[in-house]
PyMOL commands that place a pseudoatom at each C-alpha (Angstrom):
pseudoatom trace, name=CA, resn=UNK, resi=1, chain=A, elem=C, hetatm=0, pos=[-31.415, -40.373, 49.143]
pseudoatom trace, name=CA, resn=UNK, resi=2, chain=A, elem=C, hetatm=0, pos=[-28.583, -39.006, 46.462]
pseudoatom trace, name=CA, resn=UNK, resi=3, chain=A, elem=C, hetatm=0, pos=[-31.404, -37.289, 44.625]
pseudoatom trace, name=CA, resn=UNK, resi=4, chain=A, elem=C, hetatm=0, pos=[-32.177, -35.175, 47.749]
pseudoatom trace, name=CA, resn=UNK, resi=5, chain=A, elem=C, hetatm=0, pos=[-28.641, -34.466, 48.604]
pseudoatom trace, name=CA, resn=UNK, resi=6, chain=A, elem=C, hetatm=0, pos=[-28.498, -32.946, 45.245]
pseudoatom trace, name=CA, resn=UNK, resi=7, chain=A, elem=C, hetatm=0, pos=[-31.407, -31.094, 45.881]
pseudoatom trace, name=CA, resn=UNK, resi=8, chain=A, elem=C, hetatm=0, pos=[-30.004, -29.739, 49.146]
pseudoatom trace, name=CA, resn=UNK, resi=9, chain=A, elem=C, hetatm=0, pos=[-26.962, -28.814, 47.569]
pseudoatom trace, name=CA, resn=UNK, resi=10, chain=A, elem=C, hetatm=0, pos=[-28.788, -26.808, 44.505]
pseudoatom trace, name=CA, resn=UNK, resi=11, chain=A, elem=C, hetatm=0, pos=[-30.393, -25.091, 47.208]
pseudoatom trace, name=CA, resn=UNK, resi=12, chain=A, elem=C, hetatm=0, pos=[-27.747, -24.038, 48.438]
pseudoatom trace, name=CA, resn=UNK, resi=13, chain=A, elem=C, hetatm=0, pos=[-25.996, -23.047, 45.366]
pseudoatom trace, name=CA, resn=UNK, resi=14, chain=A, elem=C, hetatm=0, pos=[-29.437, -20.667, 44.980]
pseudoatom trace, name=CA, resn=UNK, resi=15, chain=A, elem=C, hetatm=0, pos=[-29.114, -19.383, 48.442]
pseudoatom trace, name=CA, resn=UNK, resi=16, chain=A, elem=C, hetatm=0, pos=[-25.335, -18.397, 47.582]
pseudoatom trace, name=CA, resn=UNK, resi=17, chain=A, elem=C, hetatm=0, pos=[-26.599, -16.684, 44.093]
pseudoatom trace, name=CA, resn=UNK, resi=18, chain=A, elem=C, hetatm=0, pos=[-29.767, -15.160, 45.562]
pseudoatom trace, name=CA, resn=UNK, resi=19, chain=A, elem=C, hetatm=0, pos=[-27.124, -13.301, 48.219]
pseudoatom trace, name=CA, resn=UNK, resi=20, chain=A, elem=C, hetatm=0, pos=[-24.498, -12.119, 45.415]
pseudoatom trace, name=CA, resn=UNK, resi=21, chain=A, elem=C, hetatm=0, pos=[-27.634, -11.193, 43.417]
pseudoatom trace, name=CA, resn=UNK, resi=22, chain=A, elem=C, hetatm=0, pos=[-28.547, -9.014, 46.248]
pseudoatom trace, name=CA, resn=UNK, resi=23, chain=A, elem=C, hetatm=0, pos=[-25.161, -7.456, 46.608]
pseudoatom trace, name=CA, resn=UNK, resi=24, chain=A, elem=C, hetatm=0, pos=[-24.945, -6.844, 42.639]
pseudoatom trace, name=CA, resn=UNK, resi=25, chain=A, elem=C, hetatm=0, pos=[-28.311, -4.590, 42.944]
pseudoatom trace, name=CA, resn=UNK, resi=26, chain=A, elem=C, hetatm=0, pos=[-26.521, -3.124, 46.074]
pseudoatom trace, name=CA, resn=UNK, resi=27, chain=A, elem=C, hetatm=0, pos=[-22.750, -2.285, 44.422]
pseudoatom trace, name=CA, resn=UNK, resi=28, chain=A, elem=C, hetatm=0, pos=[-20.230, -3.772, 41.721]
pseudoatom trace, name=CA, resn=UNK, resi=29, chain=A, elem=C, hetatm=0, pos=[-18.802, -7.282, 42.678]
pseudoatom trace, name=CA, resn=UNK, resi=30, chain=A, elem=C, hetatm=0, pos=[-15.217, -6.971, 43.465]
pseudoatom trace, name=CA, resn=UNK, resi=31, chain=A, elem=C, hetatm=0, pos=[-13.195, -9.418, 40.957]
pseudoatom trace, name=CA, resn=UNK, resi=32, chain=A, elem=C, hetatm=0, pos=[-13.583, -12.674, 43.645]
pseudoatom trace, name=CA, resn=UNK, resi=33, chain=A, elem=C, hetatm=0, pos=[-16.853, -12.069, 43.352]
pseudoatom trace, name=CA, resn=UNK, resi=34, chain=A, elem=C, hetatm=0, pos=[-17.136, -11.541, 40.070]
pseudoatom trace, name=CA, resn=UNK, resi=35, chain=A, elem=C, hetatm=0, pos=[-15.288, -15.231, 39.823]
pseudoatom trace, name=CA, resn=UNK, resi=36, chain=A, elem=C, hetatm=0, pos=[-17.936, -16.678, 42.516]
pseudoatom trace, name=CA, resn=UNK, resi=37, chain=A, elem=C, hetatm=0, pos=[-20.778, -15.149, 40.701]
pseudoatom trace, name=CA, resn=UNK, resi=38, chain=A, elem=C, hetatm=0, pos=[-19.571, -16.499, 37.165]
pseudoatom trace, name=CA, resn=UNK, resi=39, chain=A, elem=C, hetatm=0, pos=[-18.664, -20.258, 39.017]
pseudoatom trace, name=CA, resn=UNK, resi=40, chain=A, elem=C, hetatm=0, pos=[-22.411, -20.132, 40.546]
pseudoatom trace, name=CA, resn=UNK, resi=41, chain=A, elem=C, hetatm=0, pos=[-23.971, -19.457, 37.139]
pseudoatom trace, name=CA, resn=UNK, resi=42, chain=A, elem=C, hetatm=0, pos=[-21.550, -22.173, 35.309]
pseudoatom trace, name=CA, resn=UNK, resi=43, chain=A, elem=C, hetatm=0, pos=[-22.619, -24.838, 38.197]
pseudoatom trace, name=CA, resn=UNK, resi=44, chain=A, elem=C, hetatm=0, pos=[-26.377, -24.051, 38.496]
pseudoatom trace, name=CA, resn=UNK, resi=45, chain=A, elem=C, hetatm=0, pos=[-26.707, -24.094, 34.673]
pseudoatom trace, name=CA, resn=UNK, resi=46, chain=A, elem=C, hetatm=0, pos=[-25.063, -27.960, 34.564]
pseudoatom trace, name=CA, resn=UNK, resi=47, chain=A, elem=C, hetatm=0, pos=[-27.296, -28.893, 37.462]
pseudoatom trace, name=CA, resn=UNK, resi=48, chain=A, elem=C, hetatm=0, pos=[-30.863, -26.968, 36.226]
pseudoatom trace, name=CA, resn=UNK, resi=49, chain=A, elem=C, hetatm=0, pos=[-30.583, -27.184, 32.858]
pseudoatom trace, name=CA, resn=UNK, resi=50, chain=A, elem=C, hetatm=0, pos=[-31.004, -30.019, 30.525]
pseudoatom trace, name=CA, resn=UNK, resi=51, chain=A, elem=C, hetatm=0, pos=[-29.038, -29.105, 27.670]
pseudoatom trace, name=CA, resn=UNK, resi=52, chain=A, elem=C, hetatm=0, pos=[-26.071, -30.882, 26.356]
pseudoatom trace, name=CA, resn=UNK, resi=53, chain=A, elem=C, hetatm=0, pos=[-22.239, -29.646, 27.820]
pseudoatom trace, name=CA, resn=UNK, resi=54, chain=A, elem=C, hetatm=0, pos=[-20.956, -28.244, 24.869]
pseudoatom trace, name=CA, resn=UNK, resi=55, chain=A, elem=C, hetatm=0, pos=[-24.367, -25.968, 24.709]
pseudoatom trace, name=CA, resn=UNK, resi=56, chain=A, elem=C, hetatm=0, pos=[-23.548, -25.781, 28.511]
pseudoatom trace, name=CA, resn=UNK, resi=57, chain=A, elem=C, hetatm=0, pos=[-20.416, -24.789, 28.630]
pseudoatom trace, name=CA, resn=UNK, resi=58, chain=A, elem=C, hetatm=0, pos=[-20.521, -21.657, 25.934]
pseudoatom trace, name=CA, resn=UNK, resi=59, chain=A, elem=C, hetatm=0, pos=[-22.843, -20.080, 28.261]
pseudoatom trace, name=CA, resn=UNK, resi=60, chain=A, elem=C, hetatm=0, pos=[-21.433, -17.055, 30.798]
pseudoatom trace, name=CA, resn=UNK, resi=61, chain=A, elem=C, hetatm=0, pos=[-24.840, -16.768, 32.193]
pseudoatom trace, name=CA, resn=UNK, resi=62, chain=A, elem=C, hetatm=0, pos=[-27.443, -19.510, 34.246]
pseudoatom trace, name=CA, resn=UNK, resi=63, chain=A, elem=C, hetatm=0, pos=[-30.311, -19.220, 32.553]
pseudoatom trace, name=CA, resn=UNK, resi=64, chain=A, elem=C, hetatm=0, pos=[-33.919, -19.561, 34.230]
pseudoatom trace, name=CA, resn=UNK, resi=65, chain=A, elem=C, hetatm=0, pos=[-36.887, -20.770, 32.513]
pseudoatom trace, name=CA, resn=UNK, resi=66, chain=A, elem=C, hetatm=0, pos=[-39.927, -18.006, 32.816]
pseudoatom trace, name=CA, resn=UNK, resi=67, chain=A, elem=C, hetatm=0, pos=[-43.267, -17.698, 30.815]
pseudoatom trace, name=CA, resn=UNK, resi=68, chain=A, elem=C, hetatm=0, pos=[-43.187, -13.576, 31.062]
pseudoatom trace, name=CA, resn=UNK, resi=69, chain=A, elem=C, hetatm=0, pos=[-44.343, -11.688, 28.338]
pseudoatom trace, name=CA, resn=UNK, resi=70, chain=A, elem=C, hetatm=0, pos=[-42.059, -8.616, 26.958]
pseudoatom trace, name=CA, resn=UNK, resi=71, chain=A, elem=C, hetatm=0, pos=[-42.641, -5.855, 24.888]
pseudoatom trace, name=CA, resn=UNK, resi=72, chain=A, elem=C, hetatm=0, pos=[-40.051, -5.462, 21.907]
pseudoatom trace, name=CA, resn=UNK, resi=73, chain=A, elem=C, hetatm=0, pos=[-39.542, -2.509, 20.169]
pseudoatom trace, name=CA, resn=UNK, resi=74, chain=A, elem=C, hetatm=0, pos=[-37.560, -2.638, 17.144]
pseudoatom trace, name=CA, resn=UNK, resi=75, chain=A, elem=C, hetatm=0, pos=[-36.838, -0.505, 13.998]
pseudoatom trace, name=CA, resn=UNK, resi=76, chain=A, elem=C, hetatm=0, pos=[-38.781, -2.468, 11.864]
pseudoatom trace, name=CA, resn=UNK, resi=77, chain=A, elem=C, hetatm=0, pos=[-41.617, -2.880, 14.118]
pseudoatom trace, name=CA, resn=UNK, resi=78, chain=A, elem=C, hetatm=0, pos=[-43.425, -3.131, 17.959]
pseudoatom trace, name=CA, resn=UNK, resi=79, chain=A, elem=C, hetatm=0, pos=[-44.189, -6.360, 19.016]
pseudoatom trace, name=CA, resn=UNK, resi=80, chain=A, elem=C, hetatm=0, pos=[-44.878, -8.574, 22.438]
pseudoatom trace, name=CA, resn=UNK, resi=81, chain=A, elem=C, hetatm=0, pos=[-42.761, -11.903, 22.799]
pseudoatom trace, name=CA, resn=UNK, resi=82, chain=A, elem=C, hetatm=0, pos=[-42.606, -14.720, 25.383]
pseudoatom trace, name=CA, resn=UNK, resi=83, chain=A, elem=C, hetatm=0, pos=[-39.265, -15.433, 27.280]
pseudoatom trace, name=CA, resn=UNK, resi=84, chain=A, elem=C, hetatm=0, pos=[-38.299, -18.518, 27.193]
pseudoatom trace, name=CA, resn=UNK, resi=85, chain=A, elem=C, hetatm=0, pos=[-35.303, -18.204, 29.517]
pseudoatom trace, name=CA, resn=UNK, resi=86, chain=A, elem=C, hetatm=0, pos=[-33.551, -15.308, 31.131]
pseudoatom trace, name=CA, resn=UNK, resi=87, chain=A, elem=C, hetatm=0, pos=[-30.296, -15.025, 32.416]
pseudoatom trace, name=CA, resn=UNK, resi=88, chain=A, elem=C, hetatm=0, pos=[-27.666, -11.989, 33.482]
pseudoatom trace, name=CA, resn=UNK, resi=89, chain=A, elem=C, hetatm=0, pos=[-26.856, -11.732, 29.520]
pseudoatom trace, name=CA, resn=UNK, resi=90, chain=A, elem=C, hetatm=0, pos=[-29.568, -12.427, 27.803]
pseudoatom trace, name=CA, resn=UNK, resi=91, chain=A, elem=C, hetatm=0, pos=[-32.857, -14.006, 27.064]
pseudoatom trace, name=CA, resn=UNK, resi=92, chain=A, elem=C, hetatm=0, pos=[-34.463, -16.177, 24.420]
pseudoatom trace, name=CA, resn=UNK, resi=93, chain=A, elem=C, hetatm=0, pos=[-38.148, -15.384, 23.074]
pseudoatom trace, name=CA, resn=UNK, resi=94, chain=A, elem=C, hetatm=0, pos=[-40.587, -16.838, 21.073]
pseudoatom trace, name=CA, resn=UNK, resi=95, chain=A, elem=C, hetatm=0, pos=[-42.001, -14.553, 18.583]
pseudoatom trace, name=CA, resn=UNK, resi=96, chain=A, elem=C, hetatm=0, pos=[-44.088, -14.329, 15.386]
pseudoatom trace, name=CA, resn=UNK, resi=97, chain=A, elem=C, hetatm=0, pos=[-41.824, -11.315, 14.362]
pseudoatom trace, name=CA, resn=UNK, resi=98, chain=A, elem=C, hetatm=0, pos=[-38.225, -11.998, 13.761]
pseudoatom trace, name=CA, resn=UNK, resi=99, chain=A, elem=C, hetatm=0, pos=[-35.881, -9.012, 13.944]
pseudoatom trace, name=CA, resn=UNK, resi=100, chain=A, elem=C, hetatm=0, pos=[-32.562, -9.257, 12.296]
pseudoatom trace, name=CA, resn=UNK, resi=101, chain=A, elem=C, hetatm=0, pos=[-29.222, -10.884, 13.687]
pseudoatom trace, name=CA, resn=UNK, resi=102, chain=A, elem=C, hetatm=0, pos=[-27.365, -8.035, 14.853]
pseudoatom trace, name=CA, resn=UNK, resi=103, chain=A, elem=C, hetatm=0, pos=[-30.660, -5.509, 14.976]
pseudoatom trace, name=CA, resn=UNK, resi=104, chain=A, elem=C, hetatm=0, pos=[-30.987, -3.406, 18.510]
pseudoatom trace, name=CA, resn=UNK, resi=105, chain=A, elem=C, hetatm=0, pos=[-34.225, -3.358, 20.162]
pseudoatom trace, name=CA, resn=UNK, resi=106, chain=A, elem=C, hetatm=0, pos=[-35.264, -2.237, 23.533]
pseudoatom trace, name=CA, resn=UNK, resi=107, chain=A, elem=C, hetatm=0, pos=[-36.967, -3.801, 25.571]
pseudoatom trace, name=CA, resn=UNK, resi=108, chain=A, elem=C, hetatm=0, pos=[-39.904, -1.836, 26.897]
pseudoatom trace, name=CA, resn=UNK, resi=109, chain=A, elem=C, hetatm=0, pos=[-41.683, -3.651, 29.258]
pseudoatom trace, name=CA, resn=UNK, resi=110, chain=A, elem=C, hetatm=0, pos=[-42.373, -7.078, 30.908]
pseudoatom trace, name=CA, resn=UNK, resi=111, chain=A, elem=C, hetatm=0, pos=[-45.747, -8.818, 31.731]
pseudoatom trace, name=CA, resn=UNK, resi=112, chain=A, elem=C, hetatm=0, pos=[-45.443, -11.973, 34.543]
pseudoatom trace, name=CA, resn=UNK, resi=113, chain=A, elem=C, hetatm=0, pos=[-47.997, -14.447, 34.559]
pseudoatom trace, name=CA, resn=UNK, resi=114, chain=A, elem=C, hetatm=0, pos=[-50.050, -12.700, 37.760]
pseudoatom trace, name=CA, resn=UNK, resi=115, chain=A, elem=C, hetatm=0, pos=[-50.238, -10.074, 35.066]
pseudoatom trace, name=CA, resn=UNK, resi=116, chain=A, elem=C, hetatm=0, pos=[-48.102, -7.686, 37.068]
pseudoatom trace, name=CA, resn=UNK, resi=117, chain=A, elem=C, hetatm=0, pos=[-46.067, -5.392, 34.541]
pseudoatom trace, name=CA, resn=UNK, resi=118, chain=A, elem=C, hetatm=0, pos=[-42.318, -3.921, 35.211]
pseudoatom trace, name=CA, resn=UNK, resi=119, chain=A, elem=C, hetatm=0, pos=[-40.832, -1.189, 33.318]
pseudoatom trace, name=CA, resn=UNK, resi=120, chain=A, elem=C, hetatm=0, pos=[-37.724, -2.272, 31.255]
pseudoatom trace, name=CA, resn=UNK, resi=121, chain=A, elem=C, hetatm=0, pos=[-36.615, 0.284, 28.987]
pseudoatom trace, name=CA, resn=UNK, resi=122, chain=A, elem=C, hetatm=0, pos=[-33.592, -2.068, 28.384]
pseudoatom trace, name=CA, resn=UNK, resi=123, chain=A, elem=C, hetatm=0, pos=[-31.235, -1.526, 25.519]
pseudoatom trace, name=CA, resn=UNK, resi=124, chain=A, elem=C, hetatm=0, pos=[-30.479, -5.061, 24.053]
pseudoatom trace, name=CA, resn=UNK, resi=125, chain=A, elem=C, hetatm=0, pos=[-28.647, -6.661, 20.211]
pseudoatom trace, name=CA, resn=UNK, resi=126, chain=A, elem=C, hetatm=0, pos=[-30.437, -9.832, 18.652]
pseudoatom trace, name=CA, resn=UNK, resi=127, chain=A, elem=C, hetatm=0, pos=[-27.891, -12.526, 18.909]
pseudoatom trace, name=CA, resn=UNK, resi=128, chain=A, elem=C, hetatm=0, pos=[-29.643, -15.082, 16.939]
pseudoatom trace, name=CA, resn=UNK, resi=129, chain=A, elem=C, hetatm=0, pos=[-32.637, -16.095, 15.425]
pseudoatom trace, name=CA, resn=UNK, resi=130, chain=A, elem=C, hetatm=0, pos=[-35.052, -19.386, 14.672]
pseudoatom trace, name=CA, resn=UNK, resi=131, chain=A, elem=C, hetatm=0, pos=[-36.970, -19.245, 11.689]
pseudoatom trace, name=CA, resn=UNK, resi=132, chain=A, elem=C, hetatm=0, pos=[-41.095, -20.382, 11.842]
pseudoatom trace, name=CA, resn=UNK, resi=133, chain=A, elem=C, hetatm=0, pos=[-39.744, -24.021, 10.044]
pseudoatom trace, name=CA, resn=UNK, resi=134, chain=A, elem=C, hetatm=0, pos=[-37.632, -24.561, 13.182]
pseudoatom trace, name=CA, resn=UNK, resi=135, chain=A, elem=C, hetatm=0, pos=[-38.991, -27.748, 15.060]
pseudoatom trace, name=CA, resn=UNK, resi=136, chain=A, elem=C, hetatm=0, pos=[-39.003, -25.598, 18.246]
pseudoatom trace, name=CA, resn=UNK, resi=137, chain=A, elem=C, hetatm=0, pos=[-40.640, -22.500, 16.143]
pseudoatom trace, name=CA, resn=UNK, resi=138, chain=A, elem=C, hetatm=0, pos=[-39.582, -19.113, 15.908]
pseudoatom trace, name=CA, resn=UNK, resi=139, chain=A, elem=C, hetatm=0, pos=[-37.830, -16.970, 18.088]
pseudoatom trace, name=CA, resn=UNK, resi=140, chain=A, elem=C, hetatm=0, pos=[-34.716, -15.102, 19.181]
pseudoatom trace, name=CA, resn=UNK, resi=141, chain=A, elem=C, hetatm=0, pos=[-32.193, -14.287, 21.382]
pseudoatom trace, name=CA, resn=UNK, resi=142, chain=A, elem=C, hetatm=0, pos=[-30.826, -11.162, 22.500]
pseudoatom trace, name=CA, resn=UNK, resi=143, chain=A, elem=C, hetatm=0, pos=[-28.017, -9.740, 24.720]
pseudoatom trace, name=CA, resn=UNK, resi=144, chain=A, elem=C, hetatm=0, pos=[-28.476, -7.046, 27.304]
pseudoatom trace, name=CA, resn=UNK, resi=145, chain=A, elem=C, hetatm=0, pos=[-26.792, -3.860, 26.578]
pseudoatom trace, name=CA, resn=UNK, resi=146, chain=A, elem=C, hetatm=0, pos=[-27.321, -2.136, 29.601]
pseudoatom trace, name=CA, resn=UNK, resi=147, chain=A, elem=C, hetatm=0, pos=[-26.202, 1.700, 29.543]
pseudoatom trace, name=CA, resn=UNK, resi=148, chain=A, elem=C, hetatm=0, pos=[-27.007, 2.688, 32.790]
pseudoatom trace, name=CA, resn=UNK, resi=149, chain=A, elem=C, hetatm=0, pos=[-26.524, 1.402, 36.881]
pseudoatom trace, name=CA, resn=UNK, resi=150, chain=A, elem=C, hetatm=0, pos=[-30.547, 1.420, 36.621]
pseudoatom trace, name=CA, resn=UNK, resi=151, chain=A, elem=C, hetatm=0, pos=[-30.303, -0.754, 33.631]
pseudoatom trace, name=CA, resn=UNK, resi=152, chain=A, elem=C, hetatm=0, pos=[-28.030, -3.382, 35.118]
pseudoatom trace, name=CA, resn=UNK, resi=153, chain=A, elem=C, hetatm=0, pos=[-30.402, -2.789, 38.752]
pseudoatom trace, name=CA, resn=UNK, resi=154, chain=A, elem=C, hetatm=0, pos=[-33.134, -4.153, 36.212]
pseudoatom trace, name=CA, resn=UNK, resi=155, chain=A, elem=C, hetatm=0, pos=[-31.942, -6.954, 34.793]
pseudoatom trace, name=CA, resn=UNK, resi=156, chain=A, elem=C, hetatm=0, pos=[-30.709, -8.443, 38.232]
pseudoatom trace, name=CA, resn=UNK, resi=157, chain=A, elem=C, hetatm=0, pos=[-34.185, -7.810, 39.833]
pseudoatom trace, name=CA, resn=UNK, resi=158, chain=A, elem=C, hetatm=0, pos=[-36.083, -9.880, 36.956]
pseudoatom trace, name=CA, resn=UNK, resi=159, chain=A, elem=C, hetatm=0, pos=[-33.358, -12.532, 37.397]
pseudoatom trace, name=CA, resn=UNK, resi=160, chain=A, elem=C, hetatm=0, pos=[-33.452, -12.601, 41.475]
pseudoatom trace, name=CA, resn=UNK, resi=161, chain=A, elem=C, hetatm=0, pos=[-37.203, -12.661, 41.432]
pseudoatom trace, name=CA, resn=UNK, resi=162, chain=A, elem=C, hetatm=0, pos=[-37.160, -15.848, 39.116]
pseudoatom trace, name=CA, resn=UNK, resi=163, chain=A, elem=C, hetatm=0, pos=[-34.147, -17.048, 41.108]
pseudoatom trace, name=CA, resn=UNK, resi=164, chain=A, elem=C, hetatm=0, pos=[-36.167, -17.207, 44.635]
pseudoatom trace, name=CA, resn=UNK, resi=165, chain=A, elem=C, hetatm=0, pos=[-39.277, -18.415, 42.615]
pseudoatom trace, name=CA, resn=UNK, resi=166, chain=A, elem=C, hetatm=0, pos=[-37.101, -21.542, 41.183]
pseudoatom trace, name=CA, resn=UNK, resi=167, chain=A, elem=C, hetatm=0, pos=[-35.807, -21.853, 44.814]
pseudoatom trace, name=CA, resn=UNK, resi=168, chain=A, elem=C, hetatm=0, pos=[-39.058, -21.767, 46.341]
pseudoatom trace, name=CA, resn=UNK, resi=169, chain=A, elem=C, hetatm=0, pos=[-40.334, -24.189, 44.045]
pseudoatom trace, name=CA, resn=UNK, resi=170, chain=A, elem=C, hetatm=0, pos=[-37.039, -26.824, 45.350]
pseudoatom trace, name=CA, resn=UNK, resi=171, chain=A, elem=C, hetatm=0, pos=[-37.652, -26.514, 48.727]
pseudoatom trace, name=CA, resn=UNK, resi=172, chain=A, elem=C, hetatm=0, pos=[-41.411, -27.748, 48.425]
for i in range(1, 172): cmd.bond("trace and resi %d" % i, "trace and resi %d" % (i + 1))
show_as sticks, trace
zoom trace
C-alpha cells in the first residue's frame, strides 16, 4: 500500500512538471515558478533516480533516462551518440568518440527509438568525459547552451515528451 501512495504522489509531482513544462514552451517562468520548477526537478530526481544524495543533490536538473540517438558535431569530428539521460541542463551520452572537456559541439539532430528524427541545432559545452577503461564505458556529458527562445522551446519539448512517456509508463 505505501509503495502505491508513492507512486500516486510521483504522479503527481509529473503532472505538476508536465504543466510548468508546458508553460516554459509557452513564456519565461516568473521567479516562484522558477523556485517550483527547480523544487520539482530536485524532488523527482530523489524519487526516480537511483543515484546516491551527494550525486543527487549537485544536480539543478531531473534527469530522465532515454535511449535516443543524437547527432554530435564537433571540431574535431561528426559523430552519432546515445543519451543516456536528459534533463533541462544537460545530457549524458555514450560514445566511441570523446570530445574534449570544455570543447563546444552542437547538437544537430535526435533519432527516438520509433525512428522519428527532430531537428536540434542546439549549441552545447562538454562538461565531462569517461574514458573506454571506465567500467560503465565511454561517454560524456554536456550542458545546453541555448542562444535562442527556439533553442530553449527545444530542449523543453525533448524533455516534456520523455516526461509524459515516464508518466505514462507509472500510471500502467
Amino acid at each position: 500500500m505505501m509503495e502505491e501512495e508513492e507512486e500516486e504522489t510521483v504522479v503527481a509531482l509529473l503532472d505538476e512538471l508536465l504543466m510548468m513544462e508546458m508553460l516554459r514552451v509557452q513564456r519565461p517562468l516568473e521567479p516562484p515558478e522558477a523556485r517550483r520548477w527547480v523544487e520539482l526537478q530536485r524532488h523527482l530526481t530523489r524519487e526516480l533516480c537511483e543515484a546516491p544524495l551527494a550525486v543527487d543533490e549537485r544536480r539543478e536538473y531531473l534527469r530522465v533516462a532515454t535511449e535516443l540517438k543524437v547527432r554530435v558535431l564537433s571540431p574535431g569530428a561528426n559523430f552519432d551518440a546515445t543519451v543516456l539521460d536528459l534533463g533541462a541542463g544537460g545530457m549524458g551520452l555514450r560514445a566511441d568518440v570523446l570530445p574534449f572537456v570544455g570543447e563546444a559541439v552542437q547538437l544537430e539532430s535526435a533519432i527516438s527509438p520509433a525512428g522519428e528524427i527532430t531537428q536540434l541545432d542546439l549549441p552545447a559545452r562538454v562538461q565531462w568525459m569517461r574514458k573506454a577503461t571506465h567500467e560503465l564505458g565511454p561517454g560524456f556529458g554536456i550542458a545546453f547552451r541555448p542562444e535562442t527562445r527556439e533553442q530553449n522551446h527545444r530542449i523543453s519539448s525533448m524533455l516534456l515528451t520523455l516526461l509524459r512517456e515516464e508518466r505514462a509508463a507509472r500510471k500502467k
